[in-house]
VMD Tcl script that builds the backbone (N, CA, C; Angstrom):
set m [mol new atoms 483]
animate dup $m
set s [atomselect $m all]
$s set {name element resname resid chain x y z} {
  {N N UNK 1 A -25.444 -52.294 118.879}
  {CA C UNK 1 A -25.004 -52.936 117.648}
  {C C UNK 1 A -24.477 -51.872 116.696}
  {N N UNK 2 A -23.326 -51.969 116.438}
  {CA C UNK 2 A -22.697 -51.595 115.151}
  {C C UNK 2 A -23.621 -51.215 113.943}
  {N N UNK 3 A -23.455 -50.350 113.175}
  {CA C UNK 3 A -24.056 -50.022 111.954}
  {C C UNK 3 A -23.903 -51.034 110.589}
  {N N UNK 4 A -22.887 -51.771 110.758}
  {CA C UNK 4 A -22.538 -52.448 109.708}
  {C C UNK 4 A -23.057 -54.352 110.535}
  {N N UNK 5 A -23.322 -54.026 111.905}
  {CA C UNK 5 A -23.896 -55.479 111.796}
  {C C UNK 5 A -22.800 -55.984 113.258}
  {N N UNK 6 A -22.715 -57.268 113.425}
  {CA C UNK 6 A -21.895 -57.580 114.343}
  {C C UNK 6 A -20.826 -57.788 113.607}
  {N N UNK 7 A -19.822 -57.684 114.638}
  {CA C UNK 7 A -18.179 -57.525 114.354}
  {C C UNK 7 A -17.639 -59.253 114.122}
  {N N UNK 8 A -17.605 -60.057 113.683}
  {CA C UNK 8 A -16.899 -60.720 113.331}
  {C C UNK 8 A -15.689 -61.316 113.172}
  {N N UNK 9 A -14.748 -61.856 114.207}
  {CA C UNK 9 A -13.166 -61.822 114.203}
  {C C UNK 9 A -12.701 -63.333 114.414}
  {N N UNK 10 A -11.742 -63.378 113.500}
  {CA C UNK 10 A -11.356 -64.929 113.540}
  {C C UNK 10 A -9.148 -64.913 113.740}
  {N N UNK 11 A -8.705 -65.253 114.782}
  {CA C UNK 11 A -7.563 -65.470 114.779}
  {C C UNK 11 A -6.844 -66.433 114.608}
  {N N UNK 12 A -5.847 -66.143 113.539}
  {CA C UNK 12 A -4.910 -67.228 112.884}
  {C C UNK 12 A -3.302 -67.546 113.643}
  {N N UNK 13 A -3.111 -68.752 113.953}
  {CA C UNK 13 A -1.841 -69.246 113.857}
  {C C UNK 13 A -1.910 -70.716 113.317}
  {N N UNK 14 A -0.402 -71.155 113.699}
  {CA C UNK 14 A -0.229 -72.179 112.884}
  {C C UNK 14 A -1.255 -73.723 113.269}
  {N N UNK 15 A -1.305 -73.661 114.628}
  {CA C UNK 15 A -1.770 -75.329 115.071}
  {C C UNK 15 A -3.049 -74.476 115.800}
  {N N UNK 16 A -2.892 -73.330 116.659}
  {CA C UNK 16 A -4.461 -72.677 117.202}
  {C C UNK 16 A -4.033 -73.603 118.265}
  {N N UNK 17 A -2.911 -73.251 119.319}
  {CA C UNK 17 A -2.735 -73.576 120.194}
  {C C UNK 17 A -1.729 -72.659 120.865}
  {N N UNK 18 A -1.128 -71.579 120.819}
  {CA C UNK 18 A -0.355 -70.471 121.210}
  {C C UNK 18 A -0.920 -69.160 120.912}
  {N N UNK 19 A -0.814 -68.582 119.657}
  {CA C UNK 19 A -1.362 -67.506 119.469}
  {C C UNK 19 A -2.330 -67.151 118.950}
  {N N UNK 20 A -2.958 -67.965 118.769}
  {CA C UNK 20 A -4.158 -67.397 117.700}
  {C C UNK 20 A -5.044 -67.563 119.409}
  {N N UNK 21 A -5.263 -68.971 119.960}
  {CA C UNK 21 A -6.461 -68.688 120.771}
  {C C UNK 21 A -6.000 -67.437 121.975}
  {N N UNK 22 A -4.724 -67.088 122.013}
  {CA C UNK 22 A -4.121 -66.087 123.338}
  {C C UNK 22 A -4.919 -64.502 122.825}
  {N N UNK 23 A -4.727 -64.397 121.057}
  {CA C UNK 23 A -5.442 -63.672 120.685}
  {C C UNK 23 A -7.090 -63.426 120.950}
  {N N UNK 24 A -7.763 -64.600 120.578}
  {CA C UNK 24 A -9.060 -64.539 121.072}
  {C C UNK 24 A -9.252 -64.413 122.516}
  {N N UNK 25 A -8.722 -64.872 123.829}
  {CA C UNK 25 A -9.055 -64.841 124.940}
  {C C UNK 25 A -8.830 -63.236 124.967}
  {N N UNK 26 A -7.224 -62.419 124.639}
  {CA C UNK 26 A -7.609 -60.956 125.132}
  {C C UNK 26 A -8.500 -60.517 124.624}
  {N N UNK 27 A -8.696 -60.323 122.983}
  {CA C UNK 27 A -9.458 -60.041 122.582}
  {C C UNK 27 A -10.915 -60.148 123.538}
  {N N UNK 28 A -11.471 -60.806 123.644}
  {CA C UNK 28 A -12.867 -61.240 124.381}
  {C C UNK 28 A -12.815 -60.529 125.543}
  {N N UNK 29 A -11.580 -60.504 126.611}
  {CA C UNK 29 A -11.465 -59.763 127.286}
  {C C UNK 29 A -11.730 -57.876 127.110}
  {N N UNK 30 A -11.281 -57.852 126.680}
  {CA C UNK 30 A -10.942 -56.551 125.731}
  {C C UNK 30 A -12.525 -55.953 125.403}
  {N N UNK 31 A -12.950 -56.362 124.662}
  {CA C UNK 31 A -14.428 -56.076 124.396}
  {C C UNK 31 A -15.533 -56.172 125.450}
  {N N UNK 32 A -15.223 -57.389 126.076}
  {CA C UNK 32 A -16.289 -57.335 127.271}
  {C C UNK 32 A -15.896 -56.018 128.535}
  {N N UNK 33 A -14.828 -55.894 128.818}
  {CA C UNK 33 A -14.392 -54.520 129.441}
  {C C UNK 33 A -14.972 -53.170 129.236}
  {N N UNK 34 A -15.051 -53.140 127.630}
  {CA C UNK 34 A -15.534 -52.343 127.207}
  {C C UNK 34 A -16.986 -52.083 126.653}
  {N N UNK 35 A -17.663 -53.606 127.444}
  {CA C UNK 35 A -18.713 -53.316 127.416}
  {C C UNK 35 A -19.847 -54.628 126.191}
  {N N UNK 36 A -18.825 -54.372 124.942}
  {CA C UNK 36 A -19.070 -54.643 123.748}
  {C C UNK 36 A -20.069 -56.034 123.310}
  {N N UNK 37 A -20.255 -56.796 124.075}
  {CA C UNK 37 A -19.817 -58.352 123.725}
  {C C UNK 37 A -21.064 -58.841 122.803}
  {N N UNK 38 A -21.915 -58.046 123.096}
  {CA C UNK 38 A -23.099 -58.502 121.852}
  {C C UNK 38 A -22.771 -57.881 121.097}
  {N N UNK 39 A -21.694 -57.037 120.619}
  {CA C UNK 39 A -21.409 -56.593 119.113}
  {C C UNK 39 A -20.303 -57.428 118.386}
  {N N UNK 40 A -19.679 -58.245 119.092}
  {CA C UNK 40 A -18.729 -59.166 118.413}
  {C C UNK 40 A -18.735 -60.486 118.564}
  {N N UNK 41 A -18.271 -61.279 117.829}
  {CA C UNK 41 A -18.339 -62.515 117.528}
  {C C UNK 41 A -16.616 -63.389 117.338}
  {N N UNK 42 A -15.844 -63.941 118.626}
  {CA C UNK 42 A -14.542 -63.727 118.318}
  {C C UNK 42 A -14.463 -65.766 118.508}
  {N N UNK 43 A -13.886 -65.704 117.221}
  {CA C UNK 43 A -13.096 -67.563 117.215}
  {C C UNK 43 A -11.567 -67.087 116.675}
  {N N UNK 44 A -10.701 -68.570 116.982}
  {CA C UNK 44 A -9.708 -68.879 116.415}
  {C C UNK 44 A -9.827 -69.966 115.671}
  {N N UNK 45 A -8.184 -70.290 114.917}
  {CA C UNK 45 A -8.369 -71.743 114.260}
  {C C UNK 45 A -6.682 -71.520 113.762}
  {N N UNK 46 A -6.390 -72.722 113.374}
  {CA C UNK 46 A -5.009 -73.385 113.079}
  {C C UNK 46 A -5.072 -73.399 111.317}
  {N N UNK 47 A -3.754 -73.599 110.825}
  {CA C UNK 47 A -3.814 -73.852 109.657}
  {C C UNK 47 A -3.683 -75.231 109.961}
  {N N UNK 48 A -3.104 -75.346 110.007}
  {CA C UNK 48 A -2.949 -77.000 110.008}
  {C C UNK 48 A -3.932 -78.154 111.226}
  {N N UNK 49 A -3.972 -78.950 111.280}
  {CA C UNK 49 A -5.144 -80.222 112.041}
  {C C UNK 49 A -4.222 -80.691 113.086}
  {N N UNK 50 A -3.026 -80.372 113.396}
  {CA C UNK 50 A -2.293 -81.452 114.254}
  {C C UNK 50 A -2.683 -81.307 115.382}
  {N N UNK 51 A -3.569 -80.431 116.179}
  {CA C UNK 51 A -3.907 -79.876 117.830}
  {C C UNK 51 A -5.619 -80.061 117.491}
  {N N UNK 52 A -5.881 -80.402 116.864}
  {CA C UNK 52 A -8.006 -80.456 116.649}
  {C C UNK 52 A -8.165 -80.855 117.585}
  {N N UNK 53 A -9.169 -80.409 118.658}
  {CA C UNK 53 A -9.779 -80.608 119.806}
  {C C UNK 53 A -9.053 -80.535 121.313}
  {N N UNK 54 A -7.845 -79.959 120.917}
  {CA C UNK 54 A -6.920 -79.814 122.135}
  {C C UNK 54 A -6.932 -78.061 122.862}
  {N N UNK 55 A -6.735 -78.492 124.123}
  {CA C UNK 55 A -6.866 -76.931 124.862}
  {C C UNK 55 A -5.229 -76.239 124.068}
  {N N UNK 56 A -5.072 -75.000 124.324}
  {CA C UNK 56 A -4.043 -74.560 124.004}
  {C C UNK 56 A -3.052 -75.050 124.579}
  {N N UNK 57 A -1.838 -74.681 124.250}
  {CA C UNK 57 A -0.623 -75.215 124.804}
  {C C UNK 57 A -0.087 -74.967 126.576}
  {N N UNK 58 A 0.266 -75.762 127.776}
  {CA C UNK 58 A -0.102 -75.470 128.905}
  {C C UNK 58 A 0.984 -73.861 129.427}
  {N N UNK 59 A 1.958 -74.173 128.925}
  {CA C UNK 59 A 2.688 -72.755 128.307}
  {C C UNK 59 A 1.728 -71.151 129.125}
  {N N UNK 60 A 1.304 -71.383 126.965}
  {CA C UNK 60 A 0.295 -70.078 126.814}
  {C C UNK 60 A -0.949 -69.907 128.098}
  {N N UNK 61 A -1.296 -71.302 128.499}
  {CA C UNK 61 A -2.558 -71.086 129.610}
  {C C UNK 61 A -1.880 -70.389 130.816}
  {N N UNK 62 A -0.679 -70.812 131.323}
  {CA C UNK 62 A -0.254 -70.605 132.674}
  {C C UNK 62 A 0.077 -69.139 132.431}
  {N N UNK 63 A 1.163 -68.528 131.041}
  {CA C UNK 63 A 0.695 -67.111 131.240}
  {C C UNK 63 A -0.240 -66.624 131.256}
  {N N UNK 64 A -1.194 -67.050 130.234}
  {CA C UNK 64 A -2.154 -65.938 130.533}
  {C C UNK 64 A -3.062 -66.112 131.486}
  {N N UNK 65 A -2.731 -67.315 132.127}
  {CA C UNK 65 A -3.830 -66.960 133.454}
  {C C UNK 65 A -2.986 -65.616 134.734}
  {N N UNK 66 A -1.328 -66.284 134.028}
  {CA C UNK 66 A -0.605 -64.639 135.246}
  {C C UNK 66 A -1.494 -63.465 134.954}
  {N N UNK 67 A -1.454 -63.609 133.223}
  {CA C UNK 67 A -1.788 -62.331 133.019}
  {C C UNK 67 A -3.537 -61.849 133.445}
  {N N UNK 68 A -4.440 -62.759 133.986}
  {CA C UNK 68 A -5.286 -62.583 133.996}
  {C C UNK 68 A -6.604 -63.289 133.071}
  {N N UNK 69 A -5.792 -63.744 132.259}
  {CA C UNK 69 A -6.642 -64.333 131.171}
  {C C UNK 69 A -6.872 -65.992 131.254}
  {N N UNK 70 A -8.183 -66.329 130.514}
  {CA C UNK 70 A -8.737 -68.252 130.557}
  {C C UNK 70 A -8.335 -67.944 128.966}
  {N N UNK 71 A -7.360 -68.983 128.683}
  {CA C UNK 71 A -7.620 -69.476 127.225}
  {C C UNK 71 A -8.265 -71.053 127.654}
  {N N UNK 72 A -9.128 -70.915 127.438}
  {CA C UNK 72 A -9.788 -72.149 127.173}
  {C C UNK 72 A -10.187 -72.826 125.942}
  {N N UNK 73 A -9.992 -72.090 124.722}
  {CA C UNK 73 A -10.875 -72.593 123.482}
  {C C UNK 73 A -10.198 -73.938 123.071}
  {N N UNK 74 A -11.010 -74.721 122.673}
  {CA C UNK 74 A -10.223 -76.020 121.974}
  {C C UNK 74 A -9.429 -75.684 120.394}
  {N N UNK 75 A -8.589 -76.436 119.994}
  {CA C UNK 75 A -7.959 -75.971 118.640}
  {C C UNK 75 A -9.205 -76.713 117.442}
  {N N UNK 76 A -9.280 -75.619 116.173}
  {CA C UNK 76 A -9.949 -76.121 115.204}
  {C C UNK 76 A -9.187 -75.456 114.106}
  {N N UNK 77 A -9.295 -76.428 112.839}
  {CA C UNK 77 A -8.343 -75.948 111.748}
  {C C UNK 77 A -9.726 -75.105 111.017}
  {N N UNK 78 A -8.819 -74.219 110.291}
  {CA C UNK 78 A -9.308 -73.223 109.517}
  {C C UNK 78 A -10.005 -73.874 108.358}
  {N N UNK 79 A -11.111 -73.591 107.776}
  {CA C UNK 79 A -12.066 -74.127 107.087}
  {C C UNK 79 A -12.658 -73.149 105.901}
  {N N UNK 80 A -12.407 -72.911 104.616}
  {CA C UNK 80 A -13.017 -71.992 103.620}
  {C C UNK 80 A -14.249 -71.480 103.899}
  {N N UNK 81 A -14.953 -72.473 104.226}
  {CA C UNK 81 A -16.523 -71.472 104.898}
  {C C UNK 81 A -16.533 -70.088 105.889}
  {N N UNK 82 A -15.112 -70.521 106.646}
  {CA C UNK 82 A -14.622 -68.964 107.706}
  {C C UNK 82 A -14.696 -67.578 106.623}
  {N N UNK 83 A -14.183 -67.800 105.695}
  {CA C UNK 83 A -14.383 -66.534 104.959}
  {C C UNK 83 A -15.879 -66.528 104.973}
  {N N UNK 84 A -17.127 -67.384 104.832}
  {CA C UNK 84 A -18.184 -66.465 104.685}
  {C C UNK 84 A -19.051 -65.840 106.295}
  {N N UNK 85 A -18.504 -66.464 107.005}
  {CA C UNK 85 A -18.378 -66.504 108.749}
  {C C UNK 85 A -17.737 -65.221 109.057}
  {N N UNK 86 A -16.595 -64.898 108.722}
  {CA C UNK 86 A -15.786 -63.880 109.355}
  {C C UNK 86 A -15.739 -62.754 108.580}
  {N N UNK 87 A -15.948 -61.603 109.143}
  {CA C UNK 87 A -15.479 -60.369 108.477}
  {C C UNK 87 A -13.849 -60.459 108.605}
  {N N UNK 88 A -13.306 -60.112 109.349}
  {CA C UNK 88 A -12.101 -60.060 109.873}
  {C C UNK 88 A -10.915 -61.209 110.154}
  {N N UNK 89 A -10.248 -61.784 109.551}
  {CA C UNK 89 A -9.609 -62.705 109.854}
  {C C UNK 89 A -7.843 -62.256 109.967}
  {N N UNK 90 A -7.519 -62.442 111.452}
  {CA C UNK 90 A -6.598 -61.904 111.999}
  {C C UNK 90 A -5.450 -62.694 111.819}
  {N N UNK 91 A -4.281 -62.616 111.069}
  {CA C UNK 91 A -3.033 -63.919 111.107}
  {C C UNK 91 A -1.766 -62.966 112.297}
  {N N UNK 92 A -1.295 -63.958 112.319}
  {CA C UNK 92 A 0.072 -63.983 113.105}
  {C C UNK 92 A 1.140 -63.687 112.513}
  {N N UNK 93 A 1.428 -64.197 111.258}
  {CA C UNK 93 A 2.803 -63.653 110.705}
  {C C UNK 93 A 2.778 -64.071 109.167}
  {N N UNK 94 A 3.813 -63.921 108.377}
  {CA C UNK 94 A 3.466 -63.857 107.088}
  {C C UNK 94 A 3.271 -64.791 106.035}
  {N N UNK 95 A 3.726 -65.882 106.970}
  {CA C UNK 95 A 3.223 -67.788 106.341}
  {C C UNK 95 A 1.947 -67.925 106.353}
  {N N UNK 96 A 1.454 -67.376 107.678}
  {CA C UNK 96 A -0.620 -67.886 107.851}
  {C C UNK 96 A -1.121 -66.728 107.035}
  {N N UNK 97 A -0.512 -65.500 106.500}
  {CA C UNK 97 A -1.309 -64.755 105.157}
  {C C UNK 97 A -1.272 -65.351 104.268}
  {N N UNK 98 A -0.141 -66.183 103.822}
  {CA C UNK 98 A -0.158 -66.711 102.577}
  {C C UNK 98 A -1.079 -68.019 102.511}
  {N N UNK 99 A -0.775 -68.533 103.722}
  {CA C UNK 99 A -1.862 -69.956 103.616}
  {C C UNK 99 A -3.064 -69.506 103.735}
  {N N UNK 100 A -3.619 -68.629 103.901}
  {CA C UNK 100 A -5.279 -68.193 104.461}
  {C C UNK 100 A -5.293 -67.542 102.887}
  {N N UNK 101 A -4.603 -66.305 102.783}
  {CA C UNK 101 A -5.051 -66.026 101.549}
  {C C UNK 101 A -5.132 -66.972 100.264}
  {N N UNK 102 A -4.194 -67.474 100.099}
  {CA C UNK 102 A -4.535 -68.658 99.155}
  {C C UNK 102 A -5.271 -69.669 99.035}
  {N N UNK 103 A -6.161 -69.615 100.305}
  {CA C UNK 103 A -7.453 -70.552 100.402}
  {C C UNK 103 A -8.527 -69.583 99.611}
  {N N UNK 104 A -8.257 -68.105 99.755}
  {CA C UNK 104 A -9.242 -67.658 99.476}
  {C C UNK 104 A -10.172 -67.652 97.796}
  {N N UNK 105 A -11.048 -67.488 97.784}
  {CA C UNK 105 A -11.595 -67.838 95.967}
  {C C UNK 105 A -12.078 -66.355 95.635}
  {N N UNK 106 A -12.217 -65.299 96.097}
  {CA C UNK 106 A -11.823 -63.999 95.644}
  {C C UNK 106 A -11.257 -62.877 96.177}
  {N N UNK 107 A -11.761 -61.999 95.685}
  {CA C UNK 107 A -10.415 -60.391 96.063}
  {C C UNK 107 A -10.964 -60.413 97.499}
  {N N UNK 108 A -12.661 -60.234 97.373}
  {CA C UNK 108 A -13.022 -59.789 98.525}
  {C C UNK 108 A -12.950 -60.678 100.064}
  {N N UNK 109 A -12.845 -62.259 99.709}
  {CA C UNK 109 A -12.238 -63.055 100.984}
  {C C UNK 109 A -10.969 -62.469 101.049}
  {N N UNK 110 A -9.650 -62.000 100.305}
  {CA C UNK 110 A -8.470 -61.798 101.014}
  {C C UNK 110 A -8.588 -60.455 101.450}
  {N N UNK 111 A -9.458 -59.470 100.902}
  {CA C UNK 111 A -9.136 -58.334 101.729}
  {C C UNK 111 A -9.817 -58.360 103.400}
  {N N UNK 112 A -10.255 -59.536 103.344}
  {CA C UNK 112 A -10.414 -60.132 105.011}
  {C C UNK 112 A -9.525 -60.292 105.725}
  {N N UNK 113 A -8.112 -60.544 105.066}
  {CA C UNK 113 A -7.124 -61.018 106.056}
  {C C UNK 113 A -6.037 -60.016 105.981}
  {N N UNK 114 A -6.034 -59.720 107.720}
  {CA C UNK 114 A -5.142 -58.709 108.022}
  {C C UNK 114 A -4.381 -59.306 109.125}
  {N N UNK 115 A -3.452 -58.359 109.090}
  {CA C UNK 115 A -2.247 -58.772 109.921}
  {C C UNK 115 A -2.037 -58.655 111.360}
  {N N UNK 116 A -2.350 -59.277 112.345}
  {CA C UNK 116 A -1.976 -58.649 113.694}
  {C C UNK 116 A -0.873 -57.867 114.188}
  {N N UNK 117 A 0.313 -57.586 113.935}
  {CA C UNK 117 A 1.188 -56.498 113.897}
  {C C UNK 117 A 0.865 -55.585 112.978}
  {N N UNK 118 A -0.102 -55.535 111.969}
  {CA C UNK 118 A -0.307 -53.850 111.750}
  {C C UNK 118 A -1.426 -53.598 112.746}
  {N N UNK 119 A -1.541 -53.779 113.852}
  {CA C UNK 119 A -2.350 -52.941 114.712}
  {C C UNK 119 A -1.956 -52.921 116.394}
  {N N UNK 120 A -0.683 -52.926 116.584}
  {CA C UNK 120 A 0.522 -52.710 117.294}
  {C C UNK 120 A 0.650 -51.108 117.180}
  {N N UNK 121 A 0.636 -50.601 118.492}
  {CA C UNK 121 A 0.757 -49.459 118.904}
  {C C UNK 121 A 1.986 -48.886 119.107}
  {N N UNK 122 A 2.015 -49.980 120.345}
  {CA C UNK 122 A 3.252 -49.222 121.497}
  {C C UNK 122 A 4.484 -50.275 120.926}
  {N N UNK 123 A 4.393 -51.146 120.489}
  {CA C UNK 123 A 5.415 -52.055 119.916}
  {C C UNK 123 A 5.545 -52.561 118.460}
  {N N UNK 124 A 5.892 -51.299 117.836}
  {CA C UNK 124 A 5.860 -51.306 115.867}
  {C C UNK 124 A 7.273 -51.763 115.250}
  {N N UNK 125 A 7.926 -51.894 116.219}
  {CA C UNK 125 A 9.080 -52.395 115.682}
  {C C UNK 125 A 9.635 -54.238 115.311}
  {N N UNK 126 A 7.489 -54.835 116.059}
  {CA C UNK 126 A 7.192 -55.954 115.455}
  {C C UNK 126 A 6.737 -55.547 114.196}
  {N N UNK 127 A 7.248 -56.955 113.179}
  {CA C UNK 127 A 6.079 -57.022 112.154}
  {C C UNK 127 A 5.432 -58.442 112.309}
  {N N UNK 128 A 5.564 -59.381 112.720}
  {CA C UNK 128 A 4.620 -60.368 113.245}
  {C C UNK 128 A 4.677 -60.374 114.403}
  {N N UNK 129 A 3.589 -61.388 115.098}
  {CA C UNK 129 A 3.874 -62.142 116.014}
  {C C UNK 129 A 4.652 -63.481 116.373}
  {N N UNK 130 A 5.806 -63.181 116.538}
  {CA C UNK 130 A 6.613 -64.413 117.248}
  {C C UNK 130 A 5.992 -65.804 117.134}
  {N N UNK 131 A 5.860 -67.226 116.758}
  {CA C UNK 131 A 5.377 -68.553 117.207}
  {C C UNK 131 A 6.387 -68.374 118.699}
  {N N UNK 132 A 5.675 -69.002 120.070}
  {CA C UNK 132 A 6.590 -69.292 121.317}
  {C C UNK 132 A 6.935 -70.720 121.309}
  {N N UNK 133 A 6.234 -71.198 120.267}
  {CA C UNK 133 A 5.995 -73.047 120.456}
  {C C UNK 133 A 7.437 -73.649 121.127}
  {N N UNK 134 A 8.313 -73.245 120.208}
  {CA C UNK 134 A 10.025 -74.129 120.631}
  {C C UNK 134 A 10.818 -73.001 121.373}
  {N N UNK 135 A 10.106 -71.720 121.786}
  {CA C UNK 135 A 10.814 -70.904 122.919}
  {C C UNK 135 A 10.884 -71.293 124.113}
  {N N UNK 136 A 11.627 -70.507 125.037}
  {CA C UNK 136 A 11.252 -70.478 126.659}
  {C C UNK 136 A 10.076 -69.677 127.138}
  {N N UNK 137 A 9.943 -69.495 128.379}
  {CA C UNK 137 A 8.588 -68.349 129.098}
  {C C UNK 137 A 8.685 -67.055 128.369}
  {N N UNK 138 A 10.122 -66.256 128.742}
  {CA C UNK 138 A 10.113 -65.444 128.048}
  {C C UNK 138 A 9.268 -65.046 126.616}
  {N N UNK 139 A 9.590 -66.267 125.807}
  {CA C UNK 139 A 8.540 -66.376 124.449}
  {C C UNK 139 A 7.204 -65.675 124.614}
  {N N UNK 140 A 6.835 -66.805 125.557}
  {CA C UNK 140 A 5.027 -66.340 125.832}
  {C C UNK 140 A 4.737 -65.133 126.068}
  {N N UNK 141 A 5.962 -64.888 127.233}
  {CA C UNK 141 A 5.459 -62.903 127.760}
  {C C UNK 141 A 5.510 -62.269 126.636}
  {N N UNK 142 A 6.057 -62.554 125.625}
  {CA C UNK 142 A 6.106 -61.344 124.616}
  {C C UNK 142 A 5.247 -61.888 123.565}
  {N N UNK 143 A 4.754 -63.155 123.522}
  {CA C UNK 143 A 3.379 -63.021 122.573}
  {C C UNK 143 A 1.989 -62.374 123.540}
  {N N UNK 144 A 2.256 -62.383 124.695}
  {CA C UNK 144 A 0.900 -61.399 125.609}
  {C C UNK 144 A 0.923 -60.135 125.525}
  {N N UNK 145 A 2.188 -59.818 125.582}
  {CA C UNK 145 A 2.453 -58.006 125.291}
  {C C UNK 145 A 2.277 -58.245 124.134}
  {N N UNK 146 A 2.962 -58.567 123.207}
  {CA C UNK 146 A 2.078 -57.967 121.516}
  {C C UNK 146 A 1.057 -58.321 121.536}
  {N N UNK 147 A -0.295 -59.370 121.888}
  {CA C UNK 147 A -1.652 -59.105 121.425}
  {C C UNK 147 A -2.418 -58.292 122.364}
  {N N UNK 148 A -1.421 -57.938 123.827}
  {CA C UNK 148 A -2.651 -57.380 124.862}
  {C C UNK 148 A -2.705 -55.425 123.441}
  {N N UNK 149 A -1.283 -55.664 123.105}
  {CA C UNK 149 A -1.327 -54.150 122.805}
  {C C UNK 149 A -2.124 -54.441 121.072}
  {N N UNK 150 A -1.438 -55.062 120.403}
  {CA C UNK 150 A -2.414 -55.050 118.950}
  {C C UNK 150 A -3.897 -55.266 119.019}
  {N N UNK 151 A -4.147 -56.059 119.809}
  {CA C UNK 151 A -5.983 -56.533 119.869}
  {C C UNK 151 A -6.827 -54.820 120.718}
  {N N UNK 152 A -5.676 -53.975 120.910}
  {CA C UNK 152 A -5.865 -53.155 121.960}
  {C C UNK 152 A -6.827 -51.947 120.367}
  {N N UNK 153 A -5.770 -51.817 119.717}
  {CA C UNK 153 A -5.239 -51.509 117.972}
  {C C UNK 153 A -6.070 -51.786 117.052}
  {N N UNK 154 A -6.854 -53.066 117.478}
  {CA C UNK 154 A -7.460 -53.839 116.280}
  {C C UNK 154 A -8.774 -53.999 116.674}
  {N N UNK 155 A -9.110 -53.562 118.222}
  {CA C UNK 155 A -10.609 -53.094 118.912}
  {C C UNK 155 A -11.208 -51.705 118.318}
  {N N UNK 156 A -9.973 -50.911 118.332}
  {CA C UNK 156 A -10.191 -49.310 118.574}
  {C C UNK 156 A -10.567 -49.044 116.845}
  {N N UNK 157 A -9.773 -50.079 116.175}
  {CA C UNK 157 A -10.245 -49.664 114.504}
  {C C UNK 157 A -12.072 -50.263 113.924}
  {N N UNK 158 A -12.094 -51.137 114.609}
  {CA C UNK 158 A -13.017 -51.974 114.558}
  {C C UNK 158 A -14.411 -50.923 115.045}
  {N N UNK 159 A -14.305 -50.428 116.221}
  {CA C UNK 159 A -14.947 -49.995 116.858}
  {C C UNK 159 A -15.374 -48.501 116.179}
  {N N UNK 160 A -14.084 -48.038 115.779}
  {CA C UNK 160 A -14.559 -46.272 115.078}
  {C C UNK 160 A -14.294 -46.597 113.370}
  {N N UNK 161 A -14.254 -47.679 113.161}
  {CA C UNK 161 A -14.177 -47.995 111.356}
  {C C UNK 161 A -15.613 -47.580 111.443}
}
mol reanalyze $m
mol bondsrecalc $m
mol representation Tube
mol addrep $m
């Protein structure tokens, strides 16, 4: 266990049916590899309700099962209580900062929410993550390469913060 307690991580997209849960599955991956898994605590959630109780999109499942990965989580919309739940709340691009942060009721819930492209390594010449929703395959492969490498980014800070 961590010095500061368990790790806490919550990933944001829009419905929590593409990227936010693709985020949590590497993520989970990611940590359990490394061993971690009783030090973290990893959910997603949607801004919006339109996917509540639905698996992710069949899309995102079929890559990431290429890639190795189960997204299995069901979609749940984001809920103000997550700020007292989450240390860390991870968005996708710069609409779900503004909607998450503006849920928030002080300084210290928004300095919870950080960006998943600032913790992009090998690929900085993102500043979000892409939605694939109305893309082709292509779409998906490149929302797996940006979170296999940011969650890669956003372990390693987590871990030596």
């Amino acid at each position: 266990m961590t010095k500061k307690g368990k790790h806490t991580v919550l990933f944001i997209c829009l419905g929590n049916i593409c990227r936010s849960p693709a985020g949590e599955g590497i993520m989970k991956s990611l940590v359990e590899k490394a061993g971690l898994q009783d030090e973290f605590e990893i959910d997603s959630a949607g801004i919006g309700n339109w996917h509540v109780g639905q698996l992710p999109d069949s899309r995102m499942r079929k890559c990431g099962a290429e890639h190795g990965y189960n997204f299995n989580s069901h979609a749940r919309q984001f809920q103000k209580s997550d700020f007292g739940r989450f240390k860390t709340i991870v968005v996708m691009d710069n609409e779900n900062y503004r909607a998450i942060t503006s849920m928030a009721s002080c300084q210290a819930d928004k300095d919870k929410v950080v960006r998943m492209a600032d913790f992009l390594t090998h690929h900085r010449e993102y500043t979000t993550v892409p939605d694939p929703y109305y893309g082709d395959y292509s779409d998906f492969e490149l929302v797996i390469t940006l979170l296999e490498d940011a969650c890669q980014g956003l372990l390693n800070s987590l871990v030596e913060g």
